[in-house]
KEKE-3310 file (N, C-alpha, C; in steps of 0.2 Angstrom, whole numbers, plus 5000, padded with zeros to 4 digits):
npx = (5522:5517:5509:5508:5496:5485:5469:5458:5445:5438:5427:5423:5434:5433:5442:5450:5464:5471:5478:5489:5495:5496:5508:5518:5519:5524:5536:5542:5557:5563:5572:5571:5582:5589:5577:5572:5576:5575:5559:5558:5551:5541:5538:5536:5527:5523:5510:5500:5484:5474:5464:5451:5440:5423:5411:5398:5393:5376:5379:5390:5405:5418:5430:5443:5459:5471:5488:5498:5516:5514:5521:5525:5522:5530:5541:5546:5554:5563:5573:5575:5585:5594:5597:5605:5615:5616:5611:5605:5601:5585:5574:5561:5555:5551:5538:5532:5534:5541:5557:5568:5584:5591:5606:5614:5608:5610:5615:5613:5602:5597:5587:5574:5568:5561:5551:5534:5524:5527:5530:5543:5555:5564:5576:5584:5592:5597:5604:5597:5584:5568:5554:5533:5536:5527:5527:5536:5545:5535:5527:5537:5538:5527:5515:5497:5495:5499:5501:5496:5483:5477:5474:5464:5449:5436:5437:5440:5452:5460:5471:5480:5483:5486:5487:5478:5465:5455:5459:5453:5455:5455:5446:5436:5439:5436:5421:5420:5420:5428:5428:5438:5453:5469:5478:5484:5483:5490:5504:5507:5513:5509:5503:5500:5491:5475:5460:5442:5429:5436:5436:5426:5418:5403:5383:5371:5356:5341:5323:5310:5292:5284:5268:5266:5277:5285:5293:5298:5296:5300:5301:5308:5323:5336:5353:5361:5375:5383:5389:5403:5404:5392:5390:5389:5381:5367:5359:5345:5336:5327:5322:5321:5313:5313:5316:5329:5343:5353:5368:5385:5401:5407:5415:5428:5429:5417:5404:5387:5369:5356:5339:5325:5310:5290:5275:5262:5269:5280:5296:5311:5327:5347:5362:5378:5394:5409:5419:5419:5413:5396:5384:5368:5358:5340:5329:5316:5299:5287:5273)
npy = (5678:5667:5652:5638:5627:5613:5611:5597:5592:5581:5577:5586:5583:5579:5569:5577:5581:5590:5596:5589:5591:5604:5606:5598:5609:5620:5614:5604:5601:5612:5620:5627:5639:5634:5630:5618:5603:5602:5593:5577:5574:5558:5547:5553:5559:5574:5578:5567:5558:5546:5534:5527:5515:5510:5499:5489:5483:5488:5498:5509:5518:5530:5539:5552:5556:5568:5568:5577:5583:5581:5591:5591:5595:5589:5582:5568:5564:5574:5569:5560:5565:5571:5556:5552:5559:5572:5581:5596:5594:5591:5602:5610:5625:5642:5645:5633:5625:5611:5607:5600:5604:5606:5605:5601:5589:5581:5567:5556:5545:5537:5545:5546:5535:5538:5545:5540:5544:5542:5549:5557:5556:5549:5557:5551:5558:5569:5566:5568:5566:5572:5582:5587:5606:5614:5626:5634:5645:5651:5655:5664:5674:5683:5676:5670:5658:5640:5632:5619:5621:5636:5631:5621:5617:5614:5618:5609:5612:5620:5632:5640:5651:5644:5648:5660:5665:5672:5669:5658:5647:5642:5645:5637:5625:5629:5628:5615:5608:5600:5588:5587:5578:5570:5559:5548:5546:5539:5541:5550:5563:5575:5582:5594:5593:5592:5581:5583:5572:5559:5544:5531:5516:5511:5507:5503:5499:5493:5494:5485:5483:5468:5464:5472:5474:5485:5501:5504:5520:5530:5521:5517:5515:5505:5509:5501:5495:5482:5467:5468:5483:5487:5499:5509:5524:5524:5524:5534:5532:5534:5527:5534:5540:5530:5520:5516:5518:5524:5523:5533:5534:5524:5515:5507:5487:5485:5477:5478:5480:5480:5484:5487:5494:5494:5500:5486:5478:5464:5466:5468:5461:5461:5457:5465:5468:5478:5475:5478:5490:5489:5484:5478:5475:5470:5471:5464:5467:5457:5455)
npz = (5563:5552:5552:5541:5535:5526:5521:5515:5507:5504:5500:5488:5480:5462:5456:5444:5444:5442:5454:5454:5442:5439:5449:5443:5431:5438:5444:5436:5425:5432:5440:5457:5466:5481:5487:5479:5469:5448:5447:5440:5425:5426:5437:5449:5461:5469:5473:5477:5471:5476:5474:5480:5479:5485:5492:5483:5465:5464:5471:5471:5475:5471:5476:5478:5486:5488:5492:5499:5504:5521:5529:5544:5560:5569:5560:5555:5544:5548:5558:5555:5544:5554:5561:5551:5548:5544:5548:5544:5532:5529:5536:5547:5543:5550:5548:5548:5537:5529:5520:5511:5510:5493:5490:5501:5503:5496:5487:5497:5498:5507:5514:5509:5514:5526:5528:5535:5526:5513:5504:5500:5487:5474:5465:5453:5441:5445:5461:5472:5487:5485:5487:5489:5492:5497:5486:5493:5486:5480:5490:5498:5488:5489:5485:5489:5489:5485:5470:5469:5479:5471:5457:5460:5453:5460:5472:5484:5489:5503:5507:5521:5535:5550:5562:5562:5565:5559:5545:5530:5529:5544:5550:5542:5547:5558:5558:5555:5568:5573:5566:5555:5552:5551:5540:5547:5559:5570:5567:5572:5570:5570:5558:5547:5537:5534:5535:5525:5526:5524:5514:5522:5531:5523:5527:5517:5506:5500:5502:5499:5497:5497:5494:5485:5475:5476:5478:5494:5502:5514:5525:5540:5546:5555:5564:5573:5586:5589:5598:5602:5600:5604:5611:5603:5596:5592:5574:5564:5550:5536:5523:5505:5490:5484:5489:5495:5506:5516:5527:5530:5535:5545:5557:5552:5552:5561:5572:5568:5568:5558:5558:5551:5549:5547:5545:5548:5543:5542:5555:5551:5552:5551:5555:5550:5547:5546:5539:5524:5515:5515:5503:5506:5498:5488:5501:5506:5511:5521:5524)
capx = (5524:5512:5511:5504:5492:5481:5463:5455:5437:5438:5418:5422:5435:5431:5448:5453:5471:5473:5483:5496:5496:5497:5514:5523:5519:5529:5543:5548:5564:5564:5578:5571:5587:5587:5569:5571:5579:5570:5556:5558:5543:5538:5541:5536:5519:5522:5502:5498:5480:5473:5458:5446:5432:5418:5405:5399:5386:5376:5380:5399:5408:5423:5434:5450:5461:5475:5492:5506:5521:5511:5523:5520:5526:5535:5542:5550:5560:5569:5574:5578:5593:5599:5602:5609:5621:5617:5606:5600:5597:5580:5572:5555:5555:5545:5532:5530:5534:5546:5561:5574:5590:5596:5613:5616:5604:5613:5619:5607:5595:5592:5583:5568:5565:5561:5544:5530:5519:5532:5530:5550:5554:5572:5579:5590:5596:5599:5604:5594:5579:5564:5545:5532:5538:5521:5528:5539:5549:5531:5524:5540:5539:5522:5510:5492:5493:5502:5499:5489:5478:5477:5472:5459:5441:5432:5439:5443:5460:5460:5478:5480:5489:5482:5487:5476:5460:5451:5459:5448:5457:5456:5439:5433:5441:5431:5417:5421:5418:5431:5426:5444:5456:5473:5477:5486:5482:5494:5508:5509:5517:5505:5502:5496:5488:5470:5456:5435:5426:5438:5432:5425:5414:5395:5379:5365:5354:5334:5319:5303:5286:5283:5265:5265:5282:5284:5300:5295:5297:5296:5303:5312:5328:5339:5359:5365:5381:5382:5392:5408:5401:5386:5387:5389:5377:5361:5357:5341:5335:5320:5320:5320:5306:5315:5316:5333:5345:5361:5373:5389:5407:5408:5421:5429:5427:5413:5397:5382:5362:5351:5334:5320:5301:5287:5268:5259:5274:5286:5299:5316:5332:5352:5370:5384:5402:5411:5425:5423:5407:5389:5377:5360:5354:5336:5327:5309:5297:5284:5266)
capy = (5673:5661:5645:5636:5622:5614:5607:5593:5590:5574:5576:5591:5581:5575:5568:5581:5579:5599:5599:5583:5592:5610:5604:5596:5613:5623:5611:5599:5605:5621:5621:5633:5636:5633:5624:5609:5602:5601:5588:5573:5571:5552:5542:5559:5565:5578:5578:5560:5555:5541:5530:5523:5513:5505:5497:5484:5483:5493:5504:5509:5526:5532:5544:5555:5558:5570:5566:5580:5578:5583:5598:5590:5599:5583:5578:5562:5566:5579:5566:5555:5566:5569:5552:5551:5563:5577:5587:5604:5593:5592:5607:5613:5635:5645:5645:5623:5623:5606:5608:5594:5608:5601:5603:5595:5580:5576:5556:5555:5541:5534:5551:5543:5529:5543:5545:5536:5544:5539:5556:5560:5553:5549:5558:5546:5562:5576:5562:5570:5564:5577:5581:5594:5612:5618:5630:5639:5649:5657:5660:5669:5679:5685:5672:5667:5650:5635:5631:5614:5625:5640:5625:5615:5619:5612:5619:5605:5612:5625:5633:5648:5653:5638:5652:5668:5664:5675:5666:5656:5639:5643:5647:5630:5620:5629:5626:5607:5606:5593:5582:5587:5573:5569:5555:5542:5549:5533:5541:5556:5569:5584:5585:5603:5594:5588:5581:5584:5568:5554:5538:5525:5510:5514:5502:5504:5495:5497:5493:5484:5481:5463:5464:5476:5475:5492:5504:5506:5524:5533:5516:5518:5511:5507:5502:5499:5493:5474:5463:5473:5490:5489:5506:5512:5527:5520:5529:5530:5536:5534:5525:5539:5539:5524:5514:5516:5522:5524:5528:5534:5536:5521:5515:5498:5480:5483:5473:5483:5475:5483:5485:5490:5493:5497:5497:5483:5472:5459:5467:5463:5464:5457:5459:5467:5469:5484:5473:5485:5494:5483:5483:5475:5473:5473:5469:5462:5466:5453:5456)
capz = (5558:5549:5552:5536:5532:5522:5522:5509:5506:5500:5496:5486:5474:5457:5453:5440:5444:5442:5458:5454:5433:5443:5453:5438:5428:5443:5448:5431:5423:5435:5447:5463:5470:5489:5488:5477:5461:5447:5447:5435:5420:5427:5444:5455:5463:5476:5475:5475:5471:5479:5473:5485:5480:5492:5491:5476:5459:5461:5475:5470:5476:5472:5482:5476:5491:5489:5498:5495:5511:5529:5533:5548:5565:5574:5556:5555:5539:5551:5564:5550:5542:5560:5561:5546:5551:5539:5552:5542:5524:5528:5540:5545:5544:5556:5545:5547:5528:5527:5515:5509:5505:5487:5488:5508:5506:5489:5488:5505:5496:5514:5519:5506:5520:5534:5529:5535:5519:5507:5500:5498:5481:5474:5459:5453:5438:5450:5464:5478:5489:5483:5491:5490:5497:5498:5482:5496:5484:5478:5493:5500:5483:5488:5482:5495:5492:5482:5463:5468:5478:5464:5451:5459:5449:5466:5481:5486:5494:5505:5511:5525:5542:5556:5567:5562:5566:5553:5541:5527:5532:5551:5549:5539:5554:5565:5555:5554:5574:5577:5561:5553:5552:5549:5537:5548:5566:5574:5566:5577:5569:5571:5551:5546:5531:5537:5529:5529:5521:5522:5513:5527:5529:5526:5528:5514:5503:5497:5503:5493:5499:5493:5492:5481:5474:5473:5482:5500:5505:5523:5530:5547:5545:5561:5563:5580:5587:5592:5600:5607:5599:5606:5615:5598:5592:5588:5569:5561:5543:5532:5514:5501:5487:5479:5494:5496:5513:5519:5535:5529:5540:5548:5559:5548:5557:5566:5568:5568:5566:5554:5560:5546:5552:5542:5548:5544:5539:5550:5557:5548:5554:5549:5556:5546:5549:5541:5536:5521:5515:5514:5502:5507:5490:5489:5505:5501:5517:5520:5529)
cpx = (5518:5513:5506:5500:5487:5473:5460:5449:5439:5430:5417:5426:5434:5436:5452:5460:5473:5477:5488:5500:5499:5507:5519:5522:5525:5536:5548:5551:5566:5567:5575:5576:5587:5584:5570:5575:5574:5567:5556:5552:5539:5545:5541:5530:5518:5515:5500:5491:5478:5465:5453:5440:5430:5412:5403:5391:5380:5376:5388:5399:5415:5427:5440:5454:5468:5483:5498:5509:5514:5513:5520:5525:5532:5537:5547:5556:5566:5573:5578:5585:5594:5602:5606:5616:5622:5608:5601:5599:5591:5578:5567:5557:5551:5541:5528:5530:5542:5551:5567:5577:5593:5603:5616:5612:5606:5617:5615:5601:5592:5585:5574:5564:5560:5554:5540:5524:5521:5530:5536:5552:5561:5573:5586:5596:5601:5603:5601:5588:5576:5556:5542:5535:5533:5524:5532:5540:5541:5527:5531:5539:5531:5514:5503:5493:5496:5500:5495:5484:5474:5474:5465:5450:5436:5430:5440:5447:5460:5468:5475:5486:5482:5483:5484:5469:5453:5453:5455:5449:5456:5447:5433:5433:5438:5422:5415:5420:5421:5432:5433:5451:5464:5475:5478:5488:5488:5502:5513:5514:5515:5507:5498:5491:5481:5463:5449:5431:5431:5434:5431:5420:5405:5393:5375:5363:5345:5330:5312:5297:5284:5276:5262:5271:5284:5292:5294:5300:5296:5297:5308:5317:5332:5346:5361:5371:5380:5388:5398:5408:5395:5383:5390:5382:5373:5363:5351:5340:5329:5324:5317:5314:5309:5316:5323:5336:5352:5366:5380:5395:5406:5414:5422:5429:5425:5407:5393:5374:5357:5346:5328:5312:5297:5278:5265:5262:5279:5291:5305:5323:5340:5357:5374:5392:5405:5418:5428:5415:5403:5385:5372:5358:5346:5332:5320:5305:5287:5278:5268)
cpy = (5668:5655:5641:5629:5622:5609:5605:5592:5585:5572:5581:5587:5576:5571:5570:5580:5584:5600:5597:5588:5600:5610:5603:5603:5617:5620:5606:5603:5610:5618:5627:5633:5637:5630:5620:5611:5600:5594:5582:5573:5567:5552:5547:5561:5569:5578:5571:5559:5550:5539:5528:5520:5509:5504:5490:5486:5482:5500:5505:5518:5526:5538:5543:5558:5560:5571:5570:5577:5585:5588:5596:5594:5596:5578:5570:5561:5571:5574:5561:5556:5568:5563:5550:5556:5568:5581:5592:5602:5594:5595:5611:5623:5634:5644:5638:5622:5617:5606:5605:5601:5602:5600:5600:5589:5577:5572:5556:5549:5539:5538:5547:5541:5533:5545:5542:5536:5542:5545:5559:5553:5555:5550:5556:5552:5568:5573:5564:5567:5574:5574:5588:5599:5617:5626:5637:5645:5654:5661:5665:5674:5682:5680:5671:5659:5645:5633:5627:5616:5631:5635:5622:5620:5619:5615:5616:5608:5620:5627:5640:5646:5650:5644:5659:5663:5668:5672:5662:5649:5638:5643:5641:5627:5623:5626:5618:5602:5597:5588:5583:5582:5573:5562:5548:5544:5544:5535:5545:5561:5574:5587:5590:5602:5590:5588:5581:5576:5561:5548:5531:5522:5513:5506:5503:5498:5498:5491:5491:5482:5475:5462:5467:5479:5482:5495:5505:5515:5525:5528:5518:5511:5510:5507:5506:5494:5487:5470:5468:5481:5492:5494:5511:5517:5524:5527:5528:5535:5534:5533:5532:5537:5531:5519:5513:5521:5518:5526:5527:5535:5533:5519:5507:5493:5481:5481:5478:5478:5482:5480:5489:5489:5498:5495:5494:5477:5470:5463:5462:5464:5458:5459:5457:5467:5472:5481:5477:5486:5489:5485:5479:5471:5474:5470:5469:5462:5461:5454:5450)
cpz = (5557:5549:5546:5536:5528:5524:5515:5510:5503:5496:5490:5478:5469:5454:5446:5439:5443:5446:5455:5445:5436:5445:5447:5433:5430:5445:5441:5427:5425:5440:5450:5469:5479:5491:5487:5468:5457:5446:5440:5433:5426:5433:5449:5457:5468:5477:5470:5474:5472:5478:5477:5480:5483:5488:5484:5472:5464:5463:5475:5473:5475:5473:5480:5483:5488:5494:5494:5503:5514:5531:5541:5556:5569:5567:5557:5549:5542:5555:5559:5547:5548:5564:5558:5546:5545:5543:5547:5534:5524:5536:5540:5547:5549:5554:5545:5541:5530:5522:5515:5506:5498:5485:5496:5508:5498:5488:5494:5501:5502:5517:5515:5511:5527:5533:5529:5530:5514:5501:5497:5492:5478:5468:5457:5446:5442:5458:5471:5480:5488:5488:5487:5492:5498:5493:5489:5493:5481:5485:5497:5495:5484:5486:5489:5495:5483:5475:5463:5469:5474:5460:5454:5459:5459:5473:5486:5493:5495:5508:5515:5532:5546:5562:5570:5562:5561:5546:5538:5530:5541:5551:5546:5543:5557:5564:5554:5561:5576:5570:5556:5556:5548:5545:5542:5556:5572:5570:5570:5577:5569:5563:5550:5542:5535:5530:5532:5524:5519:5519:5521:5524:5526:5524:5521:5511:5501:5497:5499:5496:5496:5490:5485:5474:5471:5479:5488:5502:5512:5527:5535:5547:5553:5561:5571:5580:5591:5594:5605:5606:5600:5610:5608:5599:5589:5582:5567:5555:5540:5527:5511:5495:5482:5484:5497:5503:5514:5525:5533:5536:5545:5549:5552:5556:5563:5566:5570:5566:5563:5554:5553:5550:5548:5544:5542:5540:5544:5548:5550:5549:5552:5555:5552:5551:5543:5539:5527:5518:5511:5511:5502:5499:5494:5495:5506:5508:5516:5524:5535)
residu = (UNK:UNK:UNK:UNK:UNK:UNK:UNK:UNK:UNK:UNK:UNK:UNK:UNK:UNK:UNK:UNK:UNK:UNK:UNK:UNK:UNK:UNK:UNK:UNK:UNK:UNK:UNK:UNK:UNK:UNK:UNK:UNK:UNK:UNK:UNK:UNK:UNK:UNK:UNK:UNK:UNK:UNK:UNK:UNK:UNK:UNK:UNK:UNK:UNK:UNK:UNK:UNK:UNK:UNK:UNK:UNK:UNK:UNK:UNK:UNK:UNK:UNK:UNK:UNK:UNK:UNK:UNK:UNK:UNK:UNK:UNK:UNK:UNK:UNK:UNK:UNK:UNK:UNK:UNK:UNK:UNK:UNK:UNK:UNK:UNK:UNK:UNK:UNK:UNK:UNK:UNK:UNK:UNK:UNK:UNK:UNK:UNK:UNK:UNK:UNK:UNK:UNK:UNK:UNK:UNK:UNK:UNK:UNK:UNK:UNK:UNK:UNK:UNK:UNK:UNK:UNK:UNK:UNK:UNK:UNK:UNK:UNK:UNK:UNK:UNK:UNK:UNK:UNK:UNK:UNK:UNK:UNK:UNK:UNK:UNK:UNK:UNK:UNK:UNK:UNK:UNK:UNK:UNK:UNK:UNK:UNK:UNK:UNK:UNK:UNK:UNK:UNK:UNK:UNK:UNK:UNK:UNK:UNK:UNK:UNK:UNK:UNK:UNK:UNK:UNK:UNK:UNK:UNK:UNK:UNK:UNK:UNK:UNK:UNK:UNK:UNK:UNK:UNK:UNK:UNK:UNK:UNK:UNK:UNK:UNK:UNK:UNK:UNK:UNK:UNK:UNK:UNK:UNK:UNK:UNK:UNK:UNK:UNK:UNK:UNK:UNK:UNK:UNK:UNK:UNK:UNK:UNK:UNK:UNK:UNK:UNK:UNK:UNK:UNK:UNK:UNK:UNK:UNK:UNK:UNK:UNK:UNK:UNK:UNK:UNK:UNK:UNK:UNK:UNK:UNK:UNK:UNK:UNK:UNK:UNK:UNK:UNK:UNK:UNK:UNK:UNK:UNK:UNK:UNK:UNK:UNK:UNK:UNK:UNK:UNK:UNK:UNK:UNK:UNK:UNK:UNK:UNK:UNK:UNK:UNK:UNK:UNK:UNK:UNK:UNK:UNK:UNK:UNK:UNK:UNK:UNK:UNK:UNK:UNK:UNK:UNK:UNK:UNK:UNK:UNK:UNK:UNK:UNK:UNK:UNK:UNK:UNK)
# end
């Protein structure tokens, strides 16, 4: 038996919206019966996209991050309708597919509450709490993988069986050497859905030879960890032909000291704090 998940490249999405447009093709006005009632137009996004941006003028980045439900193994929406005392309304398969039944968890509005994604979403027509169902009703009919994944131009979203080891998705994790991530790791549900390239803190900015006011290349940048992260990983990089440089995937609220050296120019050095992503602006080196 398969055990299903998915994997996000968060570096990979352009925010199309192909999966979230994908899902409302499959699920709005369509009763799947056993799986879910149908999806209301507006006020639903089993595949929620998520904005991010960092950074400020004129170093700006912005970052698409896909949030259907977790499918998660130690779900909290299960545990939620067994204290509601409607046990088998919401139930993970063998497979870790999650599914809210539509006619047991019907008048259940509380069940909404039970997830810490806020991914189960209340159809005030049909009066049932609804979520993603990882398109259960196609892949039992035969289908490889979910209408969001099927849709996205990118590749973004990969799905497979976490359990077969030849598998494409089983095979990118291994590939990912640990660097695969759950969204909210402190919630502890052992979600299936994981991601490569969450949005974090970075440092950059861009280096100028003053003499010469010109882009400094081939400068040796430094960023070290200070004060209570000072056994942080030193990083180092070099200024690109424009003088510019970057350390992306930092942890947030940590201070760090930016070290620049350049033969033949003083030493210049700051301290940051990733309270949320730093750009330098131009940093002007002096003989």
């Amino acid at each position: 038996m398969a055990r299903y998940g998915m994997l996000m490249d968060v570096t990979k999405c352009n925010g199309c919206y192909n999966c979230f447009l994908a899902c409302k093709d499959e699920h709005c006005g369509t009763a799947h019966p056993g799986y879910s009632a149908p999806q209301p137009m507006t006020g639903q996004a089993w595949m929620r996209i998520a904005n991010t941006e960092r950074g400020r003028f004129p170093k700006v980045k912005v970052d698409y991050t896909a949030i259907p439900c977790m499918h998660c193994d130690s779900p909290a929406c299960v545990t939620a309708a067994v204290r509601a005392g409607v046990k088998d309304a919401i139930y993970k398969r063998k497979d870790g597919v999650v599914l809210i039944d539509p006619k047991k968890a019907k008048g259940k509005r509380e069940l909404v509450a039970g997830c810490p994604y806020r991914v189960i979403y209340w159809n005030e027509e049909e009066q049932v709490p609804q979520k993603c169902t990882l398109c259960a009703h196609l892949l039992d009919d035969g289908w490889k993988e979910p209408r969001c994944v099927e849709a996205c131009p990118t590749g973004a979203l990969l799905f497979g069986d976490l359990d077969d080891p030849k598998s494409e998705l089983s095979k990118a994790l291994a590939a990912a050497k640990g660097e695969a991530e759950v969204l909210h790791p402190e919630y502890k549900l052992d979600e299936k859905v994981r991601y490569l390239g969450l949005p974090k803190a970075f440092v950059a900015g861009a280096v100028v030879f003053g003499d010469k006011d010109e882009c400094a290349a081939g400068v040796t940048v430094t960023l070290e960890g200070a004060g209570a992260a000072a056994s942080a990983a030193k990083q180092t990089t070099e200024t690109d032909a424009f003088g510019d440089f970057e350390f992306e995937g930092l942890p947030a609220n940590t201070v760090y000291k930016v070290k620049i050296a350049a033969k033949g120019y003083a030493p210049w050095e700051t301290e940051v704090r990733t309270g949320a992503s730093v750009y330098l602006g131009d940093v002007v080196l002096g003989k």
